[in-house]
C-alpha positions in Angstrom: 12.7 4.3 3.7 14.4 4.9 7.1 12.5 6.0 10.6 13.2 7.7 13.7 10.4 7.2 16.4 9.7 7.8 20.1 6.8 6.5 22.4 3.9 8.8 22.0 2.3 10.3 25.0 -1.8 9.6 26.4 -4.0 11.7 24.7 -7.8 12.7 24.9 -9.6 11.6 21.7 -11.3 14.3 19.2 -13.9 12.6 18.7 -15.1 8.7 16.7 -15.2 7.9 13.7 -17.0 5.1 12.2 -16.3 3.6 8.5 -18.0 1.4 6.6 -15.9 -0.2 4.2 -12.7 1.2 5.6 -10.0 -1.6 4.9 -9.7 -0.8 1.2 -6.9 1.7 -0.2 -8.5 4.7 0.8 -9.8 3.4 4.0 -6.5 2.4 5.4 -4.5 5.2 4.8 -8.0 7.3 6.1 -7.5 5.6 9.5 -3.9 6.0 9.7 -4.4 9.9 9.4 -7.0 10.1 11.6 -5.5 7.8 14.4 -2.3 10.4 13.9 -5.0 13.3 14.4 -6.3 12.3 17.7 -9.7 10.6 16.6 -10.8 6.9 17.5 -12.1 4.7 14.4 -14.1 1.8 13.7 -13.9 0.2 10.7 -17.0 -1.9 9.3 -16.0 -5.2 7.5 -17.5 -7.4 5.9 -15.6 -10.5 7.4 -14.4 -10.8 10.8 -10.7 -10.3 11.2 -10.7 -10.4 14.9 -8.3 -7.1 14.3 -8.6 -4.1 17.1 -11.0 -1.5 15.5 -12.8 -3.5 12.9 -16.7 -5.1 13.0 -18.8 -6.8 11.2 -21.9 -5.5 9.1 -23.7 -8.1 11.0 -22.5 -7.2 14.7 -23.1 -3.7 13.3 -26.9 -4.6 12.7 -27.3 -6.3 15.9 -25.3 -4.1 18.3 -26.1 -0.5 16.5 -23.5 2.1 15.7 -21.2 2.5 18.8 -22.5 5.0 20.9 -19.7 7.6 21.0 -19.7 8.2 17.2 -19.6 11.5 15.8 -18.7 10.8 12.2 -19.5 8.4 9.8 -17.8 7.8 6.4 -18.8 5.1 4.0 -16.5 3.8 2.1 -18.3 0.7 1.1 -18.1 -0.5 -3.0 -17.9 -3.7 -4.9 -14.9 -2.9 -7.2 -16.0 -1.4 -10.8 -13.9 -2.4 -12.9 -12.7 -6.0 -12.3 -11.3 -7.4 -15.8 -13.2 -10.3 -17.5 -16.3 -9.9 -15.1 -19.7 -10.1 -17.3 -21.3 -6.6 -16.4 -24.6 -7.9 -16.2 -27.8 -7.4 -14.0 -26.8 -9.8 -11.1 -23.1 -7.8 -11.0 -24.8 -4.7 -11.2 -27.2 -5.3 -8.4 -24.3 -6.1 -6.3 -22.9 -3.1 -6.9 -25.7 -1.2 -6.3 -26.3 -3.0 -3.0 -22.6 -2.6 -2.1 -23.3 0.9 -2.0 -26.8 2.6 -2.1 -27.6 -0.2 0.0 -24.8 0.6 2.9 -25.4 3.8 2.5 -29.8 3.0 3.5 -28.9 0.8 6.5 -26.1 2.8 8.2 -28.7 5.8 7.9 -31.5 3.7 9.6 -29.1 2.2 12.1 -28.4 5.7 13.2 -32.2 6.5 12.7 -33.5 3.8 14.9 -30.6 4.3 17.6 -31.5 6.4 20.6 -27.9 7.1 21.5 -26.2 7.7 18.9 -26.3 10.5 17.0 -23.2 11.4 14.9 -23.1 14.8 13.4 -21.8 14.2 10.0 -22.6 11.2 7.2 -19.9 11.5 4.4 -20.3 9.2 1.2 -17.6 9.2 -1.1 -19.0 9.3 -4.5 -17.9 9.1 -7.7 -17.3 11.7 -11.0 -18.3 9.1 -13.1 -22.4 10.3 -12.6 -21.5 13.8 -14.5 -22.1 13.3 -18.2 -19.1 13.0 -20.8 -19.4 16.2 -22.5 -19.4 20.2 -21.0 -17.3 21.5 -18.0 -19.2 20.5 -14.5 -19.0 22.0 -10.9 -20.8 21.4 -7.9 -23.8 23.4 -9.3 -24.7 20.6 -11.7 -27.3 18.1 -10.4 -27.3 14.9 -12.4 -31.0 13.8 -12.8 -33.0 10.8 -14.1 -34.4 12.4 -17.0 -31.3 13.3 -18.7 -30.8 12.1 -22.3 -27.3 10.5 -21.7 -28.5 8.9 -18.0 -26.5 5.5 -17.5 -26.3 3.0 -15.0 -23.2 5.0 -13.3 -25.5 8.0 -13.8 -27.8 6.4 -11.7 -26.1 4.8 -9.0 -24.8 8.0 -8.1 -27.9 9.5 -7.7 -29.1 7.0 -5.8 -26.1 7.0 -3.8 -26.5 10.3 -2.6 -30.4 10.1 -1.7 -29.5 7.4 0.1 -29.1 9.3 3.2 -31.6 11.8 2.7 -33.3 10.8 6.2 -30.1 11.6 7.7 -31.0 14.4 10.4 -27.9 16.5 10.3 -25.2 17.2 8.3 -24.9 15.5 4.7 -21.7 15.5 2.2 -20.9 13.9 -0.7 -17.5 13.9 -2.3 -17.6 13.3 -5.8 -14.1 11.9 -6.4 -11.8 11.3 -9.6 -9.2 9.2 -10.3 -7.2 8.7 -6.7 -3.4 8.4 -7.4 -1.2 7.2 -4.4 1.7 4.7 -4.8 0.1 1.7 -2.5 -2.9 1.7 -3.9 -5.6 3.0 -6.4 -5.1 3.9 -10.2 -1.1 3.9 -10.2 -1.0 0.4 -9.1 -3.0 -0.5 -12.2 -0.1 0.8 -14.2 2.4 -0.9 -12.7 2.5 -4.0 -15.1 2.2 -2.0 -18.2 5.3 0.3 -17.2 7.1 -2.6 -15.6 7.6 -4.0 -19.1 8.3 -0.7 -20.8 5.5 -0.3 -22.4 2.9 3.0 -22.0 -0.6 2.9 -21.2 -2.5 5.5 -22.8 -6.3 4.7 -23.0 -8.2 4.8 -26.2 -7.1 8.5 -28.4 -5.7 10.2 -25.0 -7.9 12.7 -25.6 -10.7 12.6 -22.8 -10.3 14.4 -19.9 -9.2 12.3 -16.3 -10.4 14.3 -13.4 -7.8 13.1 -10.3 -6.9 13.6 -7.1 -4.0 12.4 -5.0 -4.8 10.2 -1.9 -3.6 13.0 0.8 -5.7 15.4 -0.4 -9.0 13.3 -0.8 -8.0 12.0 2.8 -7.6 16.1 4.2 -11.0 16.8 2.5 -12.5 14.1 4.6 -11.1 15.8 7.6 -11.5 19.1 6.5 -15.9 17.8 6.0 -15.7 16.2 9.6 -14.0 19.2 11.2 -16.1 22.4 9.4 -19.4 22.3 11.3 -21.1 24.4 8.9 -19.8 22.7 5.9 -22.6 20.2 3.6 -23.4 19.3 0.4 -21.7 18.2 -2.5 -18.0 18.5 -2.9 -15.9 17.8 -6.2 -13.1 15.7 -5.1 -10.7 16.8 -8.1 -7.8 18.3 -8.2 -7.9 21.8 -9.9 -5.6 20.9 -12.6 -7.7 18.7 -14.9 -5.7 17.1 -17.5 -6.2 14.5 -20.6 -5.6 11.3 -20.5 -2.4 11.3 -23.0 -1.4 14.4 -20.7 -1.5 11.8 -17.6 -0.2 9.2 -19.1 2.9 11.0 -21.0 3.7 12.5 -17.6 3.7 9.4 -15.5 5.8 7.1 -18.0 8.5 9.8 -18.3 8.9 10.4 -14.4 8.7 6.1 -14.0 11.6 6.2 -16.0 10.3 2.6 -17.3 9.0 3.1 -20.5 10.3 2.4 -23.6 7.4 2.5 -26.2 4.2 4.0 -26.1 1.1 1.7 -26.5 -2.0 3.4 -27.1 -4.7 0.6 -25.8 -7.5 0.4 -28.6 -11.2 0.9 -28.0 -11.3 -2.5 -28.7 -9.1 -4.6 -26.6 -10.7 -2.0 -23.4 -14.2 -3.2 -24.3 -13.2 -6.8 -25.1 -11.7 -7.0 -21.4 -14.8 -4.6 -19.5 -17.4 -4.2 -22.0 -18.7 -1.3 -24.2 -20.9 0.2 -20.7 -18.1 0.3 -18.2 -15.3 0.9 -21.1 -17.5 4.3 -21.7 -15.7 5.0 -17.9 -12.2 5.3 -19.0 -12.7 6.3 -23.1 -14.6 9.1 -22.1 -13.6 11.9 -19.9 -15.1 14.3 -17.9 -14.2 17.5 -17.3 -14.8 18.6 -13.2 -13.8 21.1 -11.5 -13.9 22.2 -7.5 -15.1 25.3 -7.5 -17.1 25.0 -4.2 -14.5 22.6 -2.7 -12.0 25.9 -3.2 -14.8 28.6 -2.0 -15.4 26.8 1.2 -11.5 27.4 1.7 -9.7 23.9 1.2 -6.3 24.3 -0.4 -4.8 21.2 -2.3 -1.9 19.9 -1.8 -1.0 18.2 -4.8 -2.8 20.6 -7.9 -0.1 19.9 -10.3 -0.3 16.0 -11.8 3.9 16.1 -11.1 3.9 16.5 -7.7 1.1 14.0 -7.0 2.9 11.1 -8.8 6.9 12.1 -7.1 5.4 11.8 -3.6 4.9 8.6 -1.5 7.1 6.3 -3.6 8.2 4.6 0.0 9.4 0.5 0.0 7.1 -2.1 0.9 8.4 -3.1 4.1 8.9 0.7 5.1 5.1 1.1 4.7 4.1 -2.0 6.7 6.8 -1.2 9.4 5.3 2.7 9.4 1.9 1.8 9.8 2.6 -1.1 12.3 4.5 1.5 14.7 1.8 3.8 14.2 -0.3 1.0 15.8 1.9 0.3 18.3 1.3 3.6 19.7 5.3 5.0 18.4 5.8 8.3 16.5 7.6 7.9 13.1 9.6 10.4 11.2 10.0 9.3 7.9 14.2 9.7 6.2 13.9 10.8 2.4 15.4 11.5 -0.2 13.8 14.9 -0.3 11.0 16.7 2.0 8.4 16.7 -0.6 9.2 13.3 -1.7 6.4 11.5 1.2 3.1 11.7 2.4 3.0 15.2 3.4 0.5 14.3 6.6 4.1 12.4 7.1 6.6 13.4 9.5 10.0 13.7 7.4 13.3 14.4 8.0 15.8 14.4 4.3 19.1 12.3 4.1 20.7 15.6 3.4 19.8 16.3 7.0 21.2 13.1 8.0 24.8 13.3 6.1 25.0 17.0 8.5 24.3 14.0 11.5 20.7 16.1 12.4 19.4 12.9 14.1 16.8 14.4 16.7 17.8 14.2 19.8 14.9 12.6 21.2 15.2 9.2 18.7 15.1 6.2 20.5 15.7 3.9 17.7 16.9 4.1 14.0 15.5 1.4 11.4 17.0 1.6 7.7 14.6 -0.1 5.6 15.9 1.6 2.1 17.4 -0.4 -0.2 16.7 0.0 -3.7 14.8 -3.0 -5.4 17.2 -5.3 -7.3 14.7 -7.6 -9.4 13.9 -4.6 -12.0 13.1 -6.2 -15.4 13.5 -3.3 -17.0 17.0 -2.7 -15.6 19.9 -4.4 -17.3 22.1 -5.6 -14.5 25.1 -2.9 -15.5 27.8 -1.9 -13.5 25.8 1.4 -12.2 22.8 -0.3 -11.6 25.0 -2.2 -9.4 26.7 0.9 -8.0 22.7 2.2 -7.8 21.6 -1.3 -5.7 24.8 -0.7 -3.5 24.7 3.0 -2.5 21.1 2.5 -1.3 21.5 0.4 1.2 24.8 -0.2 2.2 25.8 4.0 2.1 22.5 4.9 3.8 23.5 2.0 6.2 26.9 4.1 6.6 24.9 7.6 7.3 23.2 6.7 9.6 25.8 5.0 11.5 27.9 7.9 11.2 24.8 10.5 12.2 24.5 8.4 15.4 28.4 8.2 16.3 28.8 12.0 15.6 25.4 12.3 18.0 26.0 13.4 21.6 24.7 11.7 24.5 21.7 10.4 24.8 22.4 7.9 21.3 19.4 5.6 20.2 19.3 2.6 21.7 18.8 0.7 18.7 20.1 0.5 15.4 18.1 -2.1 12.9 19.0 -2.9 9.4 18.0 -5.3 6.8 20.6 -7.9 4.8 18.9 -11.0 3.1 19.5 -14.8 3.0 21.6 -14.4 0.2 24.4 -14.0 2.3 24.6 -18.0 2.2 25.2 -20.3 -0.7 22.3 -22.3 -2.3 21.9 -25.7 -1.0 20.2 -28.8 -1.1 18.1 -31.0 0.5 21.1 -33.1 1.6 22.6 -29.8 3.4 21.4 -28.8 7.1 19.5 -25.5 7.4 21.8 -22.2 7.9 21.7 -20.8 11.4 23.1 -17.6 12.5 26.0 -18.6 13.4 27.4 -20.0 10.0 30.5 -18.3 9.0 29.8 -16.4 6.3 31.9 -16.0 2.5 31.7 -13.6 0.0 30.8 -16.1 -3.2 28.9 -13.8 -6.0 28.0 -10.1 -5.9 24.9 -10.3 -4.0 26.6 -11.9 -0.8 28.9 -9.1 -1.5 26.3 -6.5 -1.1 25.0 -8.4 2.2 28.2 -8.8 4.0 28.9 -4.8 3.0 25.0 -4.2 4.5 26.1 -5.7 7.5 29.5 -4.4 8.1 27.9 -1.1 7.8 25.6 -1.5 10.1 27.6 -1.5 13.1 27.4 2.0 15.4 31.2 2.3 17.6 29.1 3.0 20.6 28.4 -0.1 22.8 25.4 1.5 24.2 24.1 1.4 20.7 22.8 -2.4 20.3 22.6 -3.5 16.2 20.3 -5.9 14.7 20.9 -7.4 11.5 17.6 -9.1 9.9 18.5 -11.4 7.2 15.1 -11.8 5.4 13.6 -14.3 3.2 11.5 -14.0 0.4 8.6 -11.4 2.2 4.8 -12.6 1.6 2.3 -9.1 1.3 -0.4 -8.7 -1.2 0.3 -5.2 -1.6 4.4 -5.3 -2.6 7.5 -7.9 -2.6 6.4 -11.3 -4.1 3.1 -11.4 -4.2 2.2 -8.3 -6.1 4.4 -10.0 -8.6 2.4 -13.2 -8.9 -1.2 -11.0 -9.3 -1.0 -11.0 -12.6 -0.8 -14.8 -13.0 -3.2 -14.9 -10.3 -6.2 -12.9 -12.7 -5.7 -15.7 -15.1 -6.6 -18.7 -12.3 -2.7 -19.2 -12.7 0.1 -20.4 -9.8 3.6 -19.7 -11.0 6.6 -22.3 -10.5 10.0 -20.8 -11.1 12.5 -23.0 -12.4 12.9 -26.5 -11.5 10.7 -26.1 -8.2 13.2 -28.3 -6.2 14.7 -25.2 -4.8 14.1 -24.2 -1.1 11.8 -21.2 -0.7 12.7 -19.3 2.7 10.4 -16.8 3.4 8.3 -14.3 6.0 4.7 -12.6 6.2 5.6 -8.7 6.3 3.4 -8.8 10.1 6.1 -11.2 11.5 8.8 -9.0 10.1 7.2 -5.8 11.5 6.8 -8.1 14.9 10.5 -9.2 15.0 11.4 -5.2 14.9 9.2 -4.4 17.7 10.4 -7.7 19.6 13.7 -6.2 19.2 13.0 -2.7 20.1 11.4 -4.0 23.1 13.7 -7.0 24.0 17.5 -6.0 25.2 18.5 -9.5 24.6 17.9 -9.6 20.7 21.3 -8.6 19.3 23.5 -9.1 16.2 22.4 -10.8 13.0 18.7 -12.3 13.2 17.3 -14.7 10.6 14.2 -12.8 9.2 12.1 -16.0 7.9 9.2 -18.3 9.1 10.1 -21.7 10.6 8.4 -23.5 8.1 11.6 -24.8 5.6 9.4 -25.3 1.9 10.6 -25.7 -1.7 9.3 -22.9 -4.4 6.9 -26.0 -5.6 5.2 -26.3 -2.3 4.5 -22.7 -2.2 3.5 -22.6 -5.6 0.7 -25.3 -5.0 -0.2 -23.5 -1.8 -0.9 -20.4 -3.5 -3.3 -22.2 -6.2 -4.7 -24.2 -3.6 -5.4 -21.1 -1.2 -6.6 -18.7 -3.9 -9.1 -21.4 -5.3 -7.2 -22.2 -8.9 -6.1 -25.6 -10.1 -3.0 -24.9 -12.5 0.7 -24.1 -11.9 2.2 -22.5 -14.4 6.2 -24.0 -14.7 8.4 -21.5 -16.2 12.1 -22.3 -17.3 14.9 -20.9 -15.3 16.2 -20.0 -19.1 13.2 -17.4 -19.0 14.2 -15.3 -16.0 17.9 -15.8 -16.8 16.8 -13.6 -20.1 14.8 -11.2 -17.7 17.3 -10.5 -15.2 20.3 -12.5 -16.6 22.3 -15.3 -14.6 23.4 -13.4 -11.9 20.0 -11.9 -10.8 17.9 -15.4 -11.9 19.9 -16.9 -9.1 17.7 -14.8 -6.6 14.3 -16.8 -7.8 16.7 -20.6 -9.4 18.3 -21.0 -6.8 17.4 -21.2 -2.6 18.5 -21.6 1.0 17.0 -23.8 3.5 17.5 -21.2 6.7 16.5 -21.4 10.4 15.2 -18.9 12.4 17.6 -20.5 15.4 18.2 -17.2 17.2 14.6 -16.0 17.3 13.7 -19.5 18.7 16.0 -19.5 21.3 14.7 -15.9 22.6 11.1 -17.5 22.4 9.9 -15.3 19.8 6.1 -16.5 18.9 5.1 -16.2 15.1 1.7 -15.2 14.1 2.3 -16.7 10.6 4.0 -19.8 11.4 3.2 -21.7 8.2 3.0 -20.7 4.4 -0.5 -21.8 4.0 -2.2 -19.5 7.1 0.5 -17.0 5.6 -1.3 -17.0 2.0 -5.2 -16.9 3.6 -3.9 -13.7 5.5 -2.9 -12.3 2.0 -5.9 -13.1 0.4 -7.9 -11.0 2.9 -6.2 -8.0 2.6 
C-alpha cells in the first residue's frame, strides 16, 4: 500500500462519542471512521494505556461519562469462542458480566449523571440469540420461554434489557459474522488457508449471516446520525449464504487452497464444546428487512466484494492509521478503486502510471511490496518476477509520477528496503551501519539494492529516504501473527540454531521514524529501520515465552523451513545481521520501544 497525504485543516467537532470496549477489531477501525468524520471519541479500557482518548472502567466510575457525550456505543465482550477454554459457569458469568453488565453500569452512570445526557445508547448484539431453524427479521423477539432458549439466547436478551432505563434513544444491532482483513472471522482462516487446506465447518450446510466491517461501522453512524431512528437493527448483509457457499468462495479468491477439509462435528466440539460448537454447526438465517426500510444501503451485499476489499500490508495499515492520528489526510494507491476500505480515500496505480499525483501531495510513502515468506508459494522464477514488480516497479511509478509532476513536487519521497541488503554475520563481526558499502550476494540483496535504486526522484527538491527494516514486531501482521499459533499452545518458537542475530523494530517506531522524517529536513538517504537493542533469535525467543507467561521454546531445525520455503528463502529466518541504527542516533531520534522485552508487553496488549 502507497499514500499521498497533506496536513488537514481545524475543524469544529460533530459531536462525542464514547465506547466502551472500543480497542478491539471493530472498535478500532470505528474510531478511525469517526475521527475522519468530524466526531471526538473516548474509548473505555479495561487497562490503562496512558494513550490519548482511552480511560479506564474505573476512572469511568469515579469521574462519570465526560460531560460533552452525545453517543455511546458499547462494544464491550469477553471473546466467545476462545479454543480449549472449559465453557463452564465461572466463563460464562464472565461473559455475561463482560457485557450485560457494561451495558447496566454505563446506563446508571449516565442515569446518575446530571450533565451528561447523550442522546443515543447503541449495543452491538449478536445473531446468535435467533433460534437455528426458520427465516428471522427484526420482527422476531427472542423470549425466555422458547423451547430451544440457550445460554446465547439468553444473554442477548439480557443484553438488550440492559439499557431499558435509558431515557432516550435505544438501538441494538444484531450482527453476523464481521469479515474485514485485520481482524474478525477472516483472520481465523488465515492458518487453515495458509497451508492449503479449506475450512468448511461441519456439512457446509447451515446458513452464516455476515457483514463486512465498513458496513457494520456505517450502520453505527448511520444509528448516531438518524434522530428518529431506534430499535433493533439486523446487522447482516442481505445476501445470506451457507457455510460451504462462504467457504468455497473465500478459498478460491485466496488463491491458497489446495484441498478441501470439511472440519467434523467432532474435532469442533472437542476444541469448544457441544454448547458453543451449536454457534458455528448451525446456521441461522437473518435478514435486514428494517435495517433496509429505514433507508441504509450496503455496501458490500455480495460475499465477493466483501472478501476482495481491504487486503492492505501490515505496515501500510499501522502507517495509515498513525497519520490519521497525527492529524495528516491519507489517500490510499491501489491496485484497483474498489480494492480498499471504501470510507478510504483512494487513488489506483493505473492513475499513477498516467503520473495523476494530486497536486496538493506533500509527501509520497510506498509501503507495497508483496510478501515473500508465502508457504504456499514455491519460490519460482514468477513468484520472483511477482516479489520484484511489487516493490521495486511501484518504487519506479511513483518516481516517475513525481518527475513528470510540475511544480510544486512533494517534498518527500519514502520507501522501504530491508536488512537483507547486508551479508549474515557473526558475533565476531561489528554491527552494519549505513554507511557500509553495499554488494549484490544472493537474490534478495538483489531485490534491495534494485528497491533502492529506484527510489531515487531526479529532482533535488525531492529528498528520499530509504528505511532498511528489520524483522517488524505487531500482534496484528509481520512476525508475530506468525508465532500466534504456537503461542495458543503455551509454545515459544526457536528457528534454527538460535545463534543467529535477530534485528528488528515495533511497527510504532517504524510509523515514528516516517513522521521524524516527514517532519525533519535533515533525515536523508538510506535509514536503518531497527531498534538499538542488537539480540540473537534465542533471546527473542525466550522473551516472548517469558513475556506471554509460557515456559517452553519450541527449537525447530533450519532443515524444516528450508522444506517450507527452500534454501534461498530459509535464509531470511537461518540466517541474521547484527545492524545499527547509527544514522537515526546521530539525528537524536528517541525510540518508544527501545528494547525487545517492553516491545513484546506492548504486543501483548493490543
Amino acid at each position: 500500500m502507497s499514500f499521498r497525504f497533506i496536513q488537514k485543516a481545524l475543524y469544529s467537532s460533530k459531536g462525542h462519542v464514547l465506547i466502551g470496549g472500543g480497542t478491539g477489531f471493530i472498535g478500532k477501525n470505528l474510531k478511525e471512521l469517526l475521527l475522519r468524520e468530524k466526531y471526538e471519541v473516548t474509548i473505555v479500557s479495561r487497562i490503562r494505556t496512558g494513550e490519548k482518548h482511552i480511560i479506564n472502567w474505573a476512572d469511568l466510575i469515579h469521574n462519570g461519562v465526560p460531560s460533552n457525550t452525545t453517543a455511546v456505543v458499547n462494544l464491550t465482550g469477553e471473546p466467545i469462542m476462545v479454543p480449549f477454554k472449559y465453557f463452564g459457569s465461572n466463563f460464562k458469568q464472565k461473559i455475561w458480566i463482560s457485557r450485560v453488565g457494561s451495558t447496566t453500569l454505563l446506563t446508571d452512570i449516565i442515569l446518575n449523571s446530571t450533565e451528561c445526557k447523550p442522546n443515543v445508547f447503541i449495543t452491538i448484539n449478536s445473531t446468535d440469540m435467533y433460534p437455528s431453524d426458520g427465516v428471522h427479521t427484526e420482527k422476531f423477539i427472542p423470549t425466555n420461554q422458547m423451547i430451544d432458549c440457550n445460554f446465547f439466547t439468553r444473554l442477548g436478551i439480557d443484553w438488550e434489557q440492559a439499557s431499558k432505563n435509558f431515557p432516550f434513544r435505544k438501538i441494538s444491532i444484531r450482527t453476523g459474522t464481521v469479515l474485514g482483513h485485520n481482524g474478525g472471522f477472516l483472520k481465523s482462516l488465515k492458518y487453515p488457508t495458509t497451508i492449503g487446506l479449506g475450512a468448511q465447518i461441519g456439512d457446509g450446510c447451515q446458513y452464516q449471516p455476515w457483514i463486512h466491517i465498513c458496513d457494520l461501522l456505517n450502520l453505527i453512524l448511520f444509528s448516531i446520525e438518524n434522530k428518529e431512528l431506534c430499535g433493533i437493527l439486523n446487522g447482516v448483509s442481505p445476501n445470506c449464504i451457507t457455510n460451504e457457499e462462504f467457504t468455497t468462495i473465500y478459498t478460491l479468491m485466496a488463491k491458497k487452497s489446495s484441498m478441501k477439509l470439511n472440519t467434523s462435528r467432532t474435532l469442533i466440539n472437542s476444541i469448544f464444546g457441544e454448547e458453543r460448537s451449536n454457534l458455528l454447526l448451525e446456521g441461522r438465517r437473518v435478514l435486514p428487512t428494517r435495517t433496509l426500510d429505514c433507508g441504509f444501503k450496503f455496501q458490500y451485499c455480495e460475499i465477493e466484494d466483501a472478501l476482495r476489499s481491504g487486503g492492505t500490508g501490515f505496515v501500510g495499515k499501522y502507517l495509515k492509521q498513525y497519520l490519521k492520528d497525527q492529524n495528516y489526510d491519507v489517500t490510499i494507491i491501489s491496485r484497483k478503486n474498489n480494492e480498499s476500505n471504501k470510507s478510504d480515500s483512494v487513488i489506483s496505480w493505473d492513475q499513477i502510471k498516467k503520473n495523476e499525483i494530486p497536486l496538493d501531495t506533500v509527501a509520497v510513502i510506498n509501503a507495497a511490496g508483496q510478501p515473500i515468506l508465502e508457504p504456499t508459494r514455491l519460490w519460482t522464477t514468477k513468484f520472483k518476477k511477482s516479489v520484484w514488480d511489487s516493490r521495486v516497479m511501484t518504487n519506479q511509478w511513483l518516481v516517475d509520477a513525481i518527475n513528470n509532476m510540475n511544480t510544486p513536487k512533494p517534498k518527500l519521497f519514502v520507501s522501504f528496503s530491508g536488512v537483507g541488503i547486508y551479508p549474515p554475520n557473526t558475533d565476531k563481526c561489528k554491527p552494519y551501519t549505513e554507511s557500509y558499502d553495499v554488494k549484490e550476494f544472493d537474490y534478495l540483496s538483489k531485490l534491495a539494492i534494485g528497491i533502492e535504486k529506484s527510489a531515487i526522484p531526479k529532482s533535488e527538491e525531492v529528498r528520499s529516504v530509504i528505511i532498511r527494516l528489520g524483522v517488524v514486531l505487531g500482534r496484528h501482521g509481520g512476525f508475530i501473527s506468525q508465532l500466534y499459533p504456537f503461542f495458543r499452545f503455551g509454545l515459544g518458537i526457536c528457528m534454527g540454531k538460535g545463534s543467529q542475530f535477530f534485528p528488528w523494530i515495533h511497527i510504532d517506531d517504524v510509523c515514528r521514524i516516517v513522521l521524524f522524517a516527514i517532519e525533519n529536513n535533515e533525515v536523508e538517504g538510506v535509514v536503518n529501520g531497527v531498534a538499538p537493542e542488537i539480540i540473537t533469535h534465542q533471546y527473542f525467543a525466550k522473551s516472548f515465552v517469558e513475556v506471554f507467561g509460557h515456559s517452553f521454546v519450541l527449537k525447530v531445525p533450519g532443515i524444516i523451513f528450508k522444506l517450507i520455503f527452500g534454501t534461498e528463502r530459509a535464509k531470511m529466518v537461518l540466517e541474521g545481521q547484527a545492524v545499527e541504527p547509527t544514522k537515526l542516533n546521530s539525528l537524536n531520534f528517541v525510540y518508544k520501544l527501545p528494547d525487545v522485552k517492553a516491545a513484546l508487553c506492548r504486543v501483548s496488549r493490543e
